[in-house]
C-alpha positions in Angstrom: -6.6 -11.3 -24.4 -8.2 -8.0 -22.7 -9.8 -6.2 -24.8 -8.5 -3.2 -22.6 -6.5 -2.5 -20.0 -6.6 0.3 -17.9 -3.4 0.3 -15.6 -3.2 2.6 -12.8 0.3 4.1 -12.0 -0.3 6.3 -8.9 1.0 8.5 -7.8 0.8 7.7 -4.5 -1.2 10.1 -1.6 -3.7 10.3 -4.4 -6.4 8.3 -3.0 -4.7 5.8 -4.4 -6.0 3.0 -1.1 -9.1 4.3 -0.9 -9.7 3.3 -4.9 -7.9 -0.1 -4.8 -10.0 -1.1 -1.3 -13.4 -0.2 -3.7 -12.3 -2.3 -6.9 -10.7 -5.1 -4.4 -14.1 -5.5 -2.5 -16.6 -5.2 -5.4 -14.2 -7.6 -7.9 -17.4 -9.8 -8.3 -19.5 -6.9 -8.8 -17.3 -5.5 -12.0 -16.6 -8.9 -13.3 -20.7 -9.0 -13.6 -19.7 -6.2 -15.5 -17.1 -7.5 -17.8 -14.4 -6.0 -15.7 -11.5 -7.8 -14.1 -9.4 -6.9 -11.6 -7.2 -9.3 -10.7 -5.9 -10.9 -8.0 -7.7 -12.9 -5.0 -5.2 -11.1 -2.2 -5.7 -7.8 -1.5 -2.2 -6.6 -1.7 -1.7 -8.5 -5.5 -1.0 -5.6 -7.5 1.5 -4.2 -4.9 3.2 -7.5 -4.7 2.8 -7.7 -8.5 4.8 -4.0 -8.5 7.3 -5.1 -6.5 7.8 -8.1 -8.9 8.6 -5.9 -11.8 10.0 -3.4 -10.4 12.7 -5.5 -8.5 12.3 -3.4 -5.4 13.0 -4.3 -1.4 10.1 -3.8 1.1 11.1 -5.0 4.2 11.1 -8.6 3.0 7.8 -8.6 1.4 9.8 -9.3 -1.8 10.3 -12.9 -1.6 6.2 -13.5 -1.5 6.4 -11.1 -4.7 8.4 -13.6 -6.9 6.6 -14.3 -10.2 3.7 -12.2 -8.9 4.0 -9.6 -11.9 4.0 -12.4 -14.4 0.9 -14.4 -13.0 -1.1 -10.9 -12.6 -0.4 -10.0 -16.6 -1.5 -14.1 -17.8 -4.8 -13.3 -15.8 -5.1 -10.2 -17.4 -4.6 -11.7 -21.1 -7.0 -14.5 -20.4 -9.7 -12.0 -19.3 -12.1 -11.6 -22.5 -13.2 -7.9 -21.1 -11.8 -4.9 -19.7 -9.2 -5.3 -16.7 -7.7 -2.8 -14.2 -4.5 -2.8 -12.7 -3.7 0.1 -10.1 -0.7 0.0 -7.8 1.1 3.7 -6.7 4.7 2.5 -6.4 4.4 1.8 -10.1 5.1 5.5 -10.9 8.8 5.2 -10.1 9.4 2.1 -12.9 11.6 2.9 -15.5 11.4 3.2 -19.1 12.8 -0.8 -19.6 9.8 -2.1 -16.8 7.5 0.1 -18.7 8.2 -1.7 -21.5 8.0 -4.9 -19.8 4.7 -4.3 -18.1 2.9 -2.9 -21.4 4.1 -5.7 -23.3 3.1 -8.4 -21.1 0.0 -6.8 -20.5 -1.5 -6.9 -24.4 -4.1 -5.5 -25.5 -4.9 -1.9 -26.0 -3.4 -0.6 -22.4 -4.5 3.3 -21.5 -2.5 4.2 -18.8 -3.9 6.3 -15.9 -2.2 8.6 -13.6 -3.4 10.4 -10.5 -1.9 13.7 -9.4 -2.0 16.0 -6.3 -0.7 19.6 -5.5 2.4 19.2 -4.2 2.1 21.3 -1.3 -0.2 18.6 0.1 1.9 16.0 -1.3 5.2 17.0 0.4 3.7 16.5 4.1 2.1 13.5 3.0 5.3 11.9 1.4 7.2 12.4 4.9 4.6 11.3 6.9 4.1 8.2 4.8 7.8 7.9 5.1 7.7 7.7 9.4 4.6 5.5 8.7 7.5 3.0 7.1 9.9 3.1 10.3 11.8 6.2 8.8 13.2 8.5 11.8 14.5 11.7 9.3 13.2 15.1 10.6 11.1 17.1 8.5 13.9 19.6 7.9 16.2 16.8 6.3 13.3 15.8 4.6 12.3 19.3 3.2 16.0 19.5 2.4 16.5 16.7 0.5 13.5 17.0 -1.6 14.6 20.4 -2.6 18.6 19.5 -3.5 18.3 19.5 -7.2 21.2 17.2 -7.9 18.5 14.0 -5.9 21.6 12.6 -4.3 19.6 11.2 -1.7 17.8 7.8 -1.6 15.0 9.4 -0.3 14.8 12.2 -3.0 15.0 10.0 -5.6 12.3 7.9 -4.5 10.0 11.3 -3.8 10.7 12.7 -7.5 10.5 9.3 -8.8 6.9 9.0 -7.8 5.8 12.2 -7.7 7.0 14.6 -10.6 4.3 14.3 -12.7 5.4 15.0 -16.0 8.1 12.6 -15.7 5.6 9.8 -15.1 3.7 10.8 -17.5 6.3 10.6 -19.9 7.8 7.6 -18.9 4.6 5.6 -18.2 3.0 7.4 -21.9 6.0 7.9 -24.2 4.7 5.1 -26.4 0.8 5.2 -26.4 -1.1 7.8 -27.9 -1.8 10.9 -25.9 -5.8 10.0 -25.9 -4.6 6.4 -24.0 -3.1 8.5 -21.2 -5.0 10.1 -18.6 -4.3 12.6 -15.9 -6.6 12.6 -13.0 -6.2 15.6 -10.8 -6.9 15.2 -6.9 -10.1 18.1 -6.3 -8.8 21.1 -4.0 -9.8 20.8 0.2 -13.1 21.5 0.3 -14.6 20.0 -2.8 -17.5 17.4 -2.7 -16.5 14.4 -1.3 -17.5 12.2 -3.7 -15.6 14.1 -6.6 -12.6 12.5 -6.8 -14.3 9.2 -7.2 -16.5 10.8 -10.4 -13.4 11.3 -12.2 -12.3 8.3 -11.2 -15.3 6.4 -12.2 -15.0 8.8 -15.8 -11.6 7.4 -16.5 -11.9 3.5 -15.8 -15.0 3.6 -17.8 -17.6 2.3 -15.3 -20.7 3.9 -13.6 -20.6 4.7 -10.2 -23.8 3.6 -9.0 -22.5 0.1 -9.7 -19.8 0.3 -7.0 -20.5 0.8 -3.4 -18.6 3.6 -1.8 -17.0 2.5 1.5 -17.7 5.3 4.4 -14.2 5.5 5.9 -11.4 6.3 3.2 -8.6 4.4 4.0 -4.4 6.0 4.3 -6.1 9.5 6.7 -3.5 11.3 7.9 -1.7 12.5 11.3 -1.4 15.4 12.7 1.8 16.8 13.7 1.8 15.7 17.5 1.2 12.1 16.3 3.4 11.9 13.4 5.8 13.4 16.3 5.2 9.9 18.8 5.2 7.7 15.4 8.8 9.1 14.8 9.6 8.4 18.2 8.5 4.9 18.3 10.2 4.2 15.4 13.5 5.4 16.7 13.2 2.9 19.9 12.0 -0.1 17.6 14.1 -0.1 14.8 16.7 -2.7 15.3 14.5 -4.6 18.1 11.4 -5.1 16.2 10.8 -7.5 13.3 9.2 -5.6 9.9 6.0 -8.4 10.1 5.8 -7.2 13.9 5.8 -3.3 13.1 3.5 -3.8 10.2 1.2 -5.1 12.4 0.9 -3.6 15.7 2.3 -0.1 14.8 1.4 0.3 11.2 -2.1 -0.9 11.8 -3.1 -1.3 15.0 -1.2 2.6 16.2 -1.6 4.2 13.2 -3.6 3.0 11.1 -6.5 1.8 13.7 -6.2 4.7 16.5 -4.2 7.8 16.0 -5.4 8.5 12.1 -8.8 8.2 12.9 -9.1 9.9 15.9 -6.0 13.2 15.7 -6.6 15.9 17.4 -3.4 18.2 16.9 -2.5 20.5 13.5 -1.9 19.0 10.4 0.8 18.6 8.5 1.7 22.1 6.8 4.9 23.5 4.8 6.6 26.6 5.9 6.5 29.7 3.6 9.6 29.5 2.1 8.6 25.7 1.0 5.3 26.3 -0.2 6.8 29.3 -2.7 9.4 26.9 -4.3 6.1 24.1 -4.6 4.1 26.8 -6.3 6.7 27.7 -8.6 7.4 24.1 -9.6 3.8 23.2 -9.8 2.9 26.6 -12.6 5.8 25.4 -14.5 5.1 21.6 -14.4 1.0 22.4 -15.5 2.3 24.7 -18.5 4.3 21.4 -19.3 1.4 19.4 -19.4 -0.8 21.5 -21.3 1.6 21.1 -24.6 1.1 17.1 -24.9 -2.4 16.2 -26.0 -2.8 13.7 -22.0 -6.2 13.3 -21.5 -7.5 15.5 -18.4 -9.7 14.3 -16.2 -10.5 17.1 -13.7 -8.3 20.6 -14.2 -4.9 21.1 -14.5 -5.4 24.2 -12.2 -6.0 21.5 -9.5 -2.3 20.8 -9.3 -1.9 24.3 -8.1 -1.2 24.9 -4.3 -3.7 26.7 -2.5 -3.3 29.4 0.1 -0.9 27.6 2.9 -2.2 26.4 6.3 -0.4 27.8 9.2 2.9 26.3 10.0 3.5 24.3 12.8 6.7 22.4 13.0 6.7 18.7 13.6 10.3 18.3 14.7 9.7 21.0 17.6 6.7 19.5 19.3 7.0 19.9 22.8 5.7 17.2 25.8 2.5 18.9 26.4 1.1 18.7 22.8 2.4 14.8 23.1 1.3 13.8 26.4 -2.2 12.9 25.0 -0.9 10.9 22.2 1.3 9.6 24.1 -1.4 8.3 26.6 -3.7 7.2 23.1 -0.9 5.3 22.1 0.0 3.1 25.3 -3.8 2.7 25.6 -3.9 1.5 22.6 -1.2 -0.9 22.3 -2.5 -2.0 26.0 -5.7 -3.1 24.1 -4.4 -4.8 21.6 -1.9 -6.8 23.6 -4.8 -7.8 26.0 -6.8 -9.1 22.6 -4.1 -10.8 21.5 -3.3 -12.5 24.9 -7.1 -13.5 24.8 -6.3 -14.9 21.7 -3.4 -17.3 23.0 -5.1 -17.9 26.1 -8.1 -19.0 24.0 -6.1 -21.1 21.5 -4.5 -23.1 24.1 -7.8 -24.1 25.6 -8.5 -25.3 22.3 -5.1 -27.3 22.0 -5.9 -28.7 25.5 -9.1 -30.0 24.6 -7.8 -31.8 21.8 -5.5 -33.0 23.9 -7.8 -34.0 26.5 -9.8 -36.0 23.9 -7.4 -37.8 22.7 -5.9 -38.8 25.5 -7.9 -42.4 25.7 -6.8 -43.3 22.2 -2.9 -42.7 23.5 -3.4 -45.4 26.4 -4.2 -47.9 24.3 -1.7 -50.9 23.3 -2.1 -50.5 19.9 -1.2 -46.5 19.8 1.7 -47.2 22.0 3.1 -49.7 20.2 2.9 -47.8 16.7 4.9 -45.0 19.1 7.8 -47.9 19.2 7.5 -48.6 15.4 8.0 -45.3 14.2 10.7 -44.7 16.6 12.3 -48.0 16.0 12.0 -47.3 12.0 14.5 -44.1 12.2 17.1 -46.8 12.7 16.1 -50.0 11.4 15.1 -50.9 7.5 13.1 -53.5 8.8 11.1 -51.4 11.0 10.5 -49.1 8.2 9.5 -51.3 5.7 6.9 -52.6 8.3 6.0 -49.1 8.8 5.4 -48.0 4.8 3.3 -51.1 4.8 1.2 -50.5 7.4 0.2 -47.1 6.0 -0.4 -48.0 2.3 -2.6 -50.7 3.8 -4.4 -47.9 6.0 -4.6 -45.7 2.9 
């Protein structure tokens, strides 16, 4: 059984990606260490999450099945220290809380990343059109703010992102030392910050992990989360999830427009950022009271001075005629590689073909042709047929 487990619960727009792509790609490197982190896909703990937590994604569920239970026996057959880290975790309830800590063993410390909320609510929506959603970002701001949650979609964002709720769920039955808070550093901080605390709280030193350059999850800007939304609202219905994942998810968003935006970021209007700042003073002064180990400062979940407002659901043409021309270049590329692809397979297939072609002249080939044709409907055939492969081998 682990000696300790360290499981990561998000929340997610934490830099959540970023740290599972550096534990995922140096998983040799920390078992050298005496540190396991599970799994031999890259996507393991998410499909593990989705195990336990009994959750739809767009069909990715049925590869999930049994994925929770396999992850925890690798976990209690690691002699060490293990890691476990998925951000959807933060929504489980108190009875797959329980599940996952006692199928875990060992002595677990749970670990939970937090954000000011006034970055997080942008972030949340845009993740949300980055998952074919079409909702403006007035509904969306709406619904988040409805304190009754009678939305899907408010439920989920409270369910992952009210801190102290996670906490308590996630640490109601560990002692306050075994759960840690790690607070996101303000815009502006040294880049490498977040991954010191990180490094603090799952007990390992930093020069023993390379950092990647490129973070992974960077965001849009309001003219291409604008075209994303669009997109989405032609596709939906035509396009298969798989298909999406790949050739908008990645190759548009994920590949092109994130890495290269050029319009305003994401932003809350006043009125927005005065209810997040409110919430976020009384939600810190909650904190303080329980004993959570804080890695980083409370003050941290505190929004800063707002970035000037520009409305994503009132982008006009002009701001989107250069996404718009990114965006069919891109996908133009892409399809070209992937018809390069086909065009390259099927040379392959008729080579083979080609190759083969002298062995399928022969008598001997065609008359095995007649014998397995002839053995779909005669026993005789058949029996000659087994026979003639057990004595091949």
């Amino acid at each position: 059984m682990a000696e300790k487990v360290i499981l990561h619960v998000g929340s997610p727009k934490t830099g959540t990606s970023f740290l599972q792509d550096q534990f995922f790609g140096e998983r040799e490197l920390l078992r050298e260490h005496g540190v396991l982190y599970p799994g031999e896909r890259f996507d393991q703990h998410f499909l593990a999450a989705l195990d336990l937590m009994q959750l739809k994604w767009g069909g990715l569920e049925a590869d999930a099945v049994g994925a929770w239970d396999a992850l925890a026996a690798e976990v209690r057959a690691w002699p060490g220290s293990a890691i476990v880290s998925h951000e959807i975790l933060a929504q489980a309830s108190r009875e797959q809380v329980a599940r996952a800590l006692e199928t875990l063993g060992g002595e677990v410390h749970v670990v939970v990343s937090a954000r000011d909320l006034v970055r997080q609510i942008p972030a949340e929506w845009q993740e949300n059109v980055k998952h074919r959603r079409t909702r403006s970002y007035a509904d969306f701001l709406a619904g988040i703010q409805d304190a009754a949650r009678p939305t899907i979609l408010g439920q989920w964002f409270w369910g992952v992102q009210e801190t102290p709720a996670v906490l308590e769920r996630w640490g109601s039955t560990l002692p306050p030392a075994h759960v840690h808070l790690v607070t996101v550093p303000p815009a502006g901080s040294p880049p490498d910050l977040l991954w010191q605390r990180f490094a603090r709280v799952f007990d390992f030193d930093p020069a023993n992990v390379t950092v990647s350059a490129e973070r992974a999850n960077a965001s849009l800007g309001v003219a291409e989360v604008s075209v994303v939304r669009s997109i989405n609202a032609e596709l939906n219905g035509v396009l298969p999830n798989p298909d999406y994942r790949a050739l908008v998810r990645e190759n548009l968003v994920h590949q092109n427009l994130s890495k290269h935006r050029t319009s305003a970021p994401l932003s809350v209007p006043a009125d927005v950022w005065t209810w997040a700042d409110g919430l976020s003073r009384a939600w810190v002064a909650e904190i303080e009271g329980r004993g959570y180990d804080v890695v980083g400062d409370l003050d941290d979940l505190l929004p800063r001075p707002a970035l000037p407002y520009v409305d994503p659901d009132a982008v006009g043409l002009p701001e989107r005629e250069a996404v718009l021309l990114r965006s069919v270049t891109a996908m133009t590329l892409e399809a070209a590689r992937l018809r390069t692809v086909v065009e390259e397979r099927d040379h392959e297939i008729a080579d083979l073909h080609r190759q083969l072609a002298p062995l399928y002249a022969t008598r001997t080939y065609r008359l095995k042709q007649r014998l397995v044709a002839k053995a779909d409907d005669s026993r005789l055939a058949a029996r000659g047929l087994d026979l003639y492969r057990r004595l091949r081998g």
